[in-house]
C-alpha positions in Angstrom: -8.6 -28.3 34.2 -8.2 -25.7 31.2 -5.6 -24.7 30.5 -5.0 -21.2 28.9 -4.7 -20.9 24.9 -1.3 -20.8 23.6 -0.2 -17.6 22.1 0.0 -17.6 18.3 3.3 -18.0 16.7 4.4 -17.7 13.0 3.7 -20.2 10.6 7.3 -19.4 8.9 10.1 -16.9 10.0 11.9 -15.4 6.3 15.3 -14.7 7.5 17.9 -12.7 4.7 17.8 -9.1 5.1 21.2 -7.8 7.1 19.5 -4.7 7.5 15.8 -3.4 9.3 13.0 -4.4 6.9 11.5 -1.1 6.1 8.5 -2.2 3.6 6.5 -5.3 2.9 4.0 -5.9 -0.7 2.6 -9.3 -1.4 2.8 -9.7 -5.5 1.7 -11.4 -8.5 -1.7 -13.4 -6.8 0.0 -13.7 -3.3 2.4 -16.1 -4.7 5.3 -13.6 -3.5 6.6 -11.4 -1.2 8.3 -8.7 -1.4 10.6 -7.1 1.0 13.1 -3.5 1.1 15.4 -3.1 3.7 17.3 -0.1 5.2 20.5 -0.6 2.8 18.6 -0.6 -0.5 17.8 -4.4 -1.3 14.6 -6.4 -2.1 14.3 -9.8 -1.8 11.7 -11.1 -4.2 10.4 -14.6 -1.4 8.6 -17.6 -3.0 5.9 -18.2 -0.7 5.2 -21.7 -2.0 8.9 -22.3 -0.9 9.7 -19.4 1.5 12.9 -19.4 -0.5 14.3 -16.2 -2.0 13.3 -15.9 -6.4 15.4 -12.7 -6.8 17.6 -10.3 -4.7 19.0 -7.2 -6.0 20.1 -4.1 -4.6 17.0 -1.6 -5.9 18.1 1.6 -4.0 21.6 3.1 -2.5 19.7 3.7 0.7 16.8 2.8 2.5 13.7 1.6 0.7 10.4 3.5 1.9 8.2 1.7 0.1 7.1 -1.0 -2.4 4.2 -1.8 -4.6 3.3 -4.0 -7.3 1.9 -2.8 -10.7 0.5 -5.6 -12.6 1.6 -9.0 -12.4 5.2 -8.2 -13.9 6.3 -5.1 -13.0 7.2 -3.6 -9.0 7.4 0.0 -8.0 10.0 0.8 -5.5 10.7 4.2 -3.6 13.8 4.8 -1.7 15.5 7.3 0.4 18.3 8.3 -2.8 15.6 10.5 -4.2 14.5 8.2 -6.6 11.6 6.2 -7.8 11.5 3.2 -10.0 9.4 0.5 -12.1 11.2 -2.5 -12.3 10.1 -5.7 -15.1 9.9 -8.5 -13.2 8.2 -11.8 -13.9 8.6 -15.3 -13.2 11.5 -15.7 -16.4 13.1 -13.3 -15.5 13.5 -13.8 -12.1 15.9 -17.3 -13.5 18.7 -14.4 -14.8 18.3 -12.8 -11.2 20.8 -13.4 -8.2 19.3 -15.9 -5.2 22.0 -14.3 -2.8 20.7 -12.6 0.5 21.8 -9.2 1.3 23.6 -11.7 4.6 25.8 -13.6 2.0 28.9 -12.1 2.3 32.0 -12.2 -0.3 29.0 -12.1 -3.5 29.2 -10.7 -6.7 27.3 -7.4 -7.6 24.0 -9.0 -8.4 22.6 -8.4 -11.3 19.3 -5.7 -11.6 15.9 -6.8 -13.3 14.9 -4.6 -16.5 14.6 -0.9 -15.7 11.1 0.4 -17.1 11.1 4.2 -15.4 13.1 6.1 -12.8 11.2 9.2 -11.1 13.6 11.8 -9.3 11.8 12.6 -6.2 12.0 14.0 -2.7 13.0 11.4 0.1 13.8 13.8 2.8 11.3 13.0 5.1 10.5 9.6 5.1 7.4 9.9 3.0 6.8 6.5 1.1 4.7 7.1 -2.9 1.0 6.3 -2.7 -0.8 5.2 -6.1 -4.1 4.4 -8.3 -5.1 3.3 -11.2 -5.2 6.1 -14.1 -8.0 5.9 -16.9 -6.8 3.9 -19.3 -5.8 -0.2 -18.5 -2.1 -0.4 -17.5 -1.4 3.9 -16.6 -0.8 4.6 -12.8 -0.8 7.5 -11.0 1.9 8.4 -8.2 1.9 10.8 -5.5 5.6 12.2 -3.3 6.0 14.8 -1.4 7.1 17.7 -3.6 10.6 18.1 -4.8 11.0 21.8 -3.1 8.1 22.1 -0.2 8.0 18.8 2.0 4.7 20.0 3.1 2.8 19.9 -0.6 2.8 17.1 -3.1 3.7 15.8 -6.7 1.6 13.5 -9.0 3.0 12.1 -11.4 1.8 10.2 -14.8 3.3 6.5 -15.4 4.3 5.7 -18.2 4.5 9.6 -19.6 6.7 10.1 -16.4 5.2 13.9 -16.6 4.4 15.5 -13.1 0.4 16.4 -13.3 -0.2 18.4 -10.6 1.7 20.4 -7.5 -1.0 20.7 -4.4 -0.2 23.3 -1.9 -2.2 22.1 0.8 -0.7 24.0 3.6 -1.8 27.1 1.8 -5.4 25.8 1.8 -5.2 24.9 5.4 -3.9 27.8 6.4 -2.0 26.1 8.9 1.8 24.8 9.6 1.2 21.0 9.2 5.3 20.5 8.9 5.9 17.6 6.9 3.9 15.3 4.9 5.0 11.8 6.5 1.9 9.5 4.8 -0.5 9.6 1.9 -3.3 7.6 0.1 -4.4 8.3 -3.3 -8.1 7.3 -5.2 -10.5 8.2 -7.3 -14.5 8.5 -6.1 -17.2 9.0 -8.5 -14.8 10.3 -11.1 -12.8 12.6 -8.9 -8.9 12.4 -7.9 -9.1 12.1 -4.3 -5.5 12.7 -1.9 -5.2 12.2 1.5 -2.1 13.5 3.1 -1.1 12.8 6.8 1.4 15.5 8.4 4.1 16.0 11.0 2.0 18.2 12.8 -0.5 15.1 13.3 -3.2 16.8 11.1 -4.9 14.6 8.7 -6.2 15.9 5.0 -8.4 14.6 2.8 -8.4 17.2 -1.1 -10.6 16.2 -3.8 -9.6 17.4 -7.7 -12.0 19.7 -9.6 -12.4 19.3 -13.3 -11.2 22.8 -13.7 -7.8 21.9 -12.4 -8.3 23.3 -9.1 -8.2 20.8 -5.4 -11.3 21.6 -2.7 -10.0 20.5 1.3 -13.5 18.5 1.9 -11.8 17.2 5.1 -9.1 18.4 7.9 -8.8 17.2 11.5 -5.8 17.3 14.0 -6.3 14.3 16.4 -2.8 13.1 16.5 -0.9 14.7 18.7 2.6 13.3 17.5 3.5 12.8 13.7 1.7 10.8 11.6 3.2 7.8 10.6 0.7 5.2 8.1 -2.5 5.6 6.8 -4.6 3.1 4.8 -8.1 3.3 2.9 -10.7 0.8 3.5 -11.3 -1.7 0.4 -14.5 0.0 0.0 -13.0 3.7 0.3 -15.4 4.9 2.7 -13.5 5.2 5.7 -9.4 5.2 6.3 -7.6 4.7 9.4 -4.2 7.0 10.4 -2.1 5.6 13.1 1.1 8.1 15.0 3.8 8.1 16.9 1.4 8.3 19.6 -1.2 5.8 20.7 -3.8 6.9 18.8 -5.3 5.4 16.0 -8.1 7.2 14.1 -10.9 6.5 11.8 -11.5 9.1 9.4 -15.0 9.1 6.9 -14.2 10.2 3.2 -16.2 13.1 2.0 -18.3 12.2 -1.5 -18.2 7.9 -1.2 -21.1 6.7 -2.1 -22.0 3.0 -1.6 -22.3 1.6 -5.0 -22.0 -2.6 -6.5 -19.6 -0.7 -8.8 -17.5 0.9 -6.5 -13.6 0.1 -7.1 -11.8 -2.6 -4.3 -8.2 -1.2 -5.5 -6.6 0.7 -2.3 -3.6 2.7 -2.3 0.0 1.3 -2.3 -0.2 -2.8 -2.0 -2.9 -3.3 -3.2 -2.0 -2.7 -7.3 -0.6 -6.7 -7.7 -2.5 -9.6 -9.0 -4.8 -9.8 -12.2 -4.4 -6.9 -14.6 -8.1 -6.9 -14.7 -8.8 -4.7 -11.7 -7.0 -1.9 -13.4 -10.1 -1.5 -15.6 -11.5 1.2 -13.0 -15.2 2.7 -13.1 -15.8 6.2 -13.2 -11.8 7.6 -13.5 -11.1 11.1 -13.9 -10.9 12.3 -17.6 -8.6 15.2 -17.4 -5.8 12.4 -15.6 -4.9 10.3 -18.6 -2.0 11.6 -19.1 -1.8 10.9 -23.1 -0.9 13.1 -25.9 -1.5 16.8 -25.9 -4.6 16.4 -28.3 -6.3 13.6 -26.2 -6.2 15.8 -22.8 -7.5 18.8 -24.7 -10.4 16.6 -26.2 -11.1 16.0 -22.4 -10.7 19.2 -21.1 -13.0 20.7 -23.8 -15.4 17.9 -22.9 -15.3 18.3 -19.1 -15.8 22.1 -19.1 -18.7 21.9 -21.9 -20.8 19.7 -19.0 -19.5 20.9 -16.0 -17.0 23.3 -14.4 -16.9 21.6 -11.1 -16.6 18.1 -9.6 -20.1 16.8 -7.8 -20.1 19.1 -4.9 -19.1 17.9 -1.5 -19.8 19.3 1.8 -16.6 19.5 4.4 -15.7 17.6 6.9 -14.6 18.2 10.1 -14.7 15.4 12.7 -13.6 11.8 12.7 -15.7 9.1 13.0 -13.9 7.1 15.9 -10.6 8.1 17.6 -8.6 4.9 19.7 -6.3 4.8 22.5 -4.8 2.0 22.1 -1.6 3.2 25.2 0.9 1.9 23.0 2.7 4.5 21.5 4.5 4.2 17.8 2.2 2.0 15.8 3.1 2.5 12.2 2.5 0.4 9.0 -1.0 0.4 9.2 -2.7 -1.8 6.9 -6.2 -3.2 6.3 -7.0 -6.6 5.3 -8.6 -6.5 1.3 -12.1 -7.6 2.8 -11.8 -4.7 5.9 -12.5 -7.4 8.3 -9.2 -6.1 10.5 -6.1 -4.2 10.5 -3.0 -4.7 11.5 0.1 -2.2 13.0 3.6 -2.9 13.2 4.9 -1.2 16.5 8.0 0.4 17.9 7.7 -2.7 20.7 8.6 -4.9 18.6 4.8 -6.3 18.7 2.3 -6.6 15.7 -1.4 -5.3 16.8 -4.6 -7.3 15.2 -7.7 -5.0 15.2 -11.2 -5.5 13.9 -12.0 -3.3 11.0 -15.4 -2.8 12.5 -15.6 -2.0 15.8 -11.6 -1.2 16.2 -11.2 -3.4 19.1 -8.1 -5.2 19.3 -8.2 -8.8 18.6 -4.7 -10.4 18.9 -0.9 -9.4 19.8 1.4 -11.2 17.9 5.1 -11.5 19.7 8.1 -13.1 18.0 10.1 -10.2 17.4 12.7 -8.9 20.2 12.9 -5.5 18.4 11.3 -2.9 17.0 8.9 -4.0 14.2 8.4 -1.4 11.3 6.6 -3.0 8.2 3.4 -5.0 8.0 1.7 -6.7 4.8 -1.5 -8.4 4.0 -2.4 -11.0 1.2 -5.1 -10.0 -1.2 -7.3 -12.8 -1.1 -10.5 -13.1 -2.5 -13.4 -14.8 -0.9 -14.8 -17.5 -3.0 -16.6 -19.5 -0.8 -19.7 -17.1 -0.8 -22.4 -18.5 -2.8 -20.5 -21.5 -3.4 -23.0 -24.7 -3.8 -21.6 -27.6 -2.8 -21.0 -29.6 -6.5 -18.5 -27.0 -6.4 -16.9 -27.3 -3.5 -17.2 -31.5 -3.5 -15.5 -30.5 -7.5 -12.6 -28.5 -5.4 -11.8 -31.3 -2.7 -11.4 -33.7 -5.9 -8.9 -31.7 -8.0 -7.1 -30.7 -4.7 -6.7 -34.2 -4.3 -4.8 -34.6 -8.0 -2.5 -31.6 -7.3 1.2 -31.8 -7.3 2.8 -31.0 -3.7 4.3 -28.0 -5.8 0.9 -27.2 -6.9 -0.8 -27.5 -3.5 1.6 -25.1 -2.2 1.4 -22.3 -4.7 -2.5 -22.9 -4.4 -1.9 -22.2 -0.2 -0.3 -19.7 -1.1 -2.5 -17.8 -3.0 -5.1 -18.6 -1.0 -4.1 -17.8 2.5 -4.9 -14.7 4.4 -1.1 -14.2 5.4 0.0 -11.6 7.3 3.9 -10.5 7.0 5.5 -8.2 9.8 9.4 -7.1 9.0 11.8 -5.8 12.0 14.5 -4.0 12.9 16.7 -7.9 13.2 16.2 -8.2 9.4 13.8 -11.0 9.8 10.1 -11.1 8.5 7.3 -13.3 10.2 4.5 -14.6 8.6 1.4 -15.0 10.5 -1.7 -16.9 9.2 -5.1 -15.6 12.1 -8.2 -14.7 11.4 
C-alpha cells in the first residue's frame, strides 16, 4: 500500500525575535540572514550555524524593510521615519552583541558603524525599493514622499541628495490613496519605477532624459490594497500580490531580451559579490556626482536625444490568479524565476511556479500569521559543467572542514526563509 507523502517541514526553525518578524534579506553570498522585527531589531543569523553573529536594535519601531548593499554594508528602513546604511562585515560583527531581542535583563547593545541616515516618510507601511546607480558602489533608493503618501522620493547614496519627486497620481489622474509597494530598475538606460497603491492600482513610470517620467503602464486588478510586488530576474514581467486573493502578472513596457540584460532585482537582491553592481546600459543623468559631472551628462544626453527610446502604453496584465486565499504579502521570486513564494495572513507560506503560476507547495509550521518571506541568491553552476569538473568538486568536498562544508551549504542552497507574527523564522529548503 502507498502511503501519502509527508508534508514538508523546515530544515531549521531560527527562534530570537520577541516581536513579529516584519522583513527577511539573505546577505553577503547567502552565508547570512537577516531579520527586522516589529520593535526595531535585526538579528544578523549565521546560516552555517543558525546561531545569531550580531543583534542590535536598528530602528525605535518597526522595521519595514531590509536589504544588503555590497558584501559589507545593510540598508534598513523603519517605521521612525528614518533610513539607514549600516557597515557591517564579518570583523565587525566580533565587537557586536550575540543577545536576542528574548534575552531579558541585557545591556544596551552596541550599534555597527553608521554610514548614512535618510529622513523619510514611514506613515504607511511603504518599505524602500533600490538599484544600482552608474558608477560601481552608488545606489539608488525610492520612499514614498515625505509630504504626499501617494508620490515618491529617489534618493542618491552616498550624496544622500533626493533626485527626483514623481507625482504619479497627477499623471493617472486618478485617486490611488497610498503607495503601499514599489520596485525600482533601469532598462535600456532608462530609470524605471513601479509603484503599487492602496487603491489596488498598479503603475509602472519610466524616466525621460529630459527629466520628465512617461506612465507606460496602469492597471487596477486588485480590488484590496496592494501589499508586495517583485520583478522577475530577467525584468520582463513582475508579479503584485493584495490583501485580496489575487495575485497578478504584470509585463514591463520597453524590456527587451538581451545576454546583457542586468539579473539585479529590487530590494534583496543588492548582497553578494560587488561585481554585479557594474550594471549595463545605466542612466546618465542618475549619477549623482558633482555639479560639473551631471551637467557634462545633461549636455551630452540632450545633444543626442531629448527623449528616452519611445515606448508604447500598457494597459492589460498578462495573467491575473485567484488563488481564494486572501492576504498574501511578501512576494518574492526565486533569483532564477523558477517560483515564487507568499507569506500569508494564515499563517501558511505559498510555493508558485514562476511560469505557469500554478501553486506547487503549502508550507505549514507556523500557528500564526506569517508576514516576511526571503530567497537565497544562488547561482546555477552546474550548467555546462563537464564532468572533470564535477569528479574535481566531489574531491575537494571531500577535504573540507565540517566548518567549511557548512558555509559551502550554505551558500549553495536554495533556502527559503518565512518570518511570523510568534517571532520565529522557518527555513525551508524545496524545489
Amino acid at each position: 500500500m502507498s502511503h501519502p507523502s509527508q508534508p514538508p517541514t523546515p530544515k531549521s526553525v531560527l527562534r530570537g525575535h520577541e516581536s513579529q518578524v516584519h522583513a527577511a534579506a539573505f546577505v553577503r553570498n547567502n552565508q547570512r540572514l537577516a531579520t527586522g522585527d516589529a520593535d526595531g531589531f535585526v538579528v544578523l543569523w549565521d546560516l552555517a550555524t543558525r546561531r545569531p553573529r550580531a543583534v542590535w536594535r536598528a530602528h525605535t519601531s518597526a522595521i519595514l524593510g531590509i536589504a544588503s548593499w555590497g558584501c559589507d554594508r545593510l540598508i534598513t528602513h523603519g517605521r521612525d521615519h528614518r533610513l539607514v546604511v549600516w557597515k557591517v562585515t564579518e570583523e565587525d560583527e566580533a565587537g557586536l552583541s550575540v543577545a536576542l531581542p528574548l534575552d531579558k535583563g541585557v545591556s544596551p547593545r552596541p550599534e555597527p558603524w553608521v554610514l548614512h541616515i535618510l529622513n523619510v516618510n514611514t506613515m504607511n507601511f511603504c518599505a524602500f525599493a533600490s538599484c544600482p546607480a552608474e558608477a560601481d558602489g552608488e545606489l539608488l533608493v525610492a520612499v514614498p514622499n515625505t509630504l504626499a503618501s501617494e508620490s515618491v522620493d529617489i534618493y542618491h547614496l552616498p550624496s544622500q541628495v533626493r533626485q527626483h519627486t514623481i507625482h504619479l497620481t497627477d499623471q493617472s489622474q486618478q485617486k490611488t490613496g497610498m503607495a503601499m509597494a514599489m520596485a525600482l530598475l533601469m532598462i535600456d538606460g532608462a530609470l524605471n519605477l513601479i509603484v503599487g497603491y492602496e487603491n489596488g492600482m498598479t503603475v509602472v513610470t519610466r524616466q525621460l532624459l529630459h527629466g520628465s517620467w512617461d506612465v507606460t503602464y496602469n492597471v487596477q486588478k486588485h480590488s484590496q490594497p496592494i501589499l508586495s510586488l517583485d520583478v522577475s530576474p530577467s525584468h520582463d514581467y513582475f508579479l503584485t500580490s493584495g490583501a485580496d486573493a489575487l495575485i497578478v502578472k504584470h509585463p514591463i513596457p520597453g524590456w527587451k531580451p538581451s545576454t546583457n540584460q542586468n539579473n539585479v532585482t529590487p530590494n534583496a537582491r543588492l548582497g553578494g559579490d560587488p561585481d554585479q553592481f557594474k550594471e549595463t546600459g545605466t542612466s546618465k543623468l542618475n549619477s549623482g556626482g558633482s555639479l560639473l559631472s551631471t551637467a557634462l551628462h545633461a549636455q551630452k544626453a540632450s545633444s543626442s536625444s531629448q527623449t528616452a527610446p519611445a515606448v508604447e502604453k500598457v494597459t492589460a496584465p498578462l495573467k491575473v490568479l485567484n488563488t481564494k486565499h486572501s492576504g498574501q504579502q511578501s512576494l518574492r521570486i526565486r533569483s532564477d524565476g523558477k517560483i515564487f513564494a507568499t507569506a500569508g495572513w494564515d499563517s501558511k507560506v505559498r510555493v508558485y511556479s514562476g511560469k505557469t503560476m500554478a501553486e506547487l507547495a503549502v508550507l505549514k509550521w507556523h500557528d500564526v500569521g506569517c508576514y516576511a518571506t526571503a530567497f537565497a541568491s544562488v547561482m546555477d553552476t552546474a550548467v555546462g559543467t563537464s564532468s572533470a569538473s564535477v569528479v574535481a568538486e566531489a574531491t575537494t568536498t571531500e577535504v573540507l572542514s565540517v566548518k567549511e562544508r557548512r558555509i559551502k551549504h550554505a551558500k549553495e542552497t536554495h533556502w527559503l526563509a518565512a518570518g511570523s507574527k510568534d517571532g520565529k523564522i522557518s527555513l525551508w529548503d524545496i524545489y
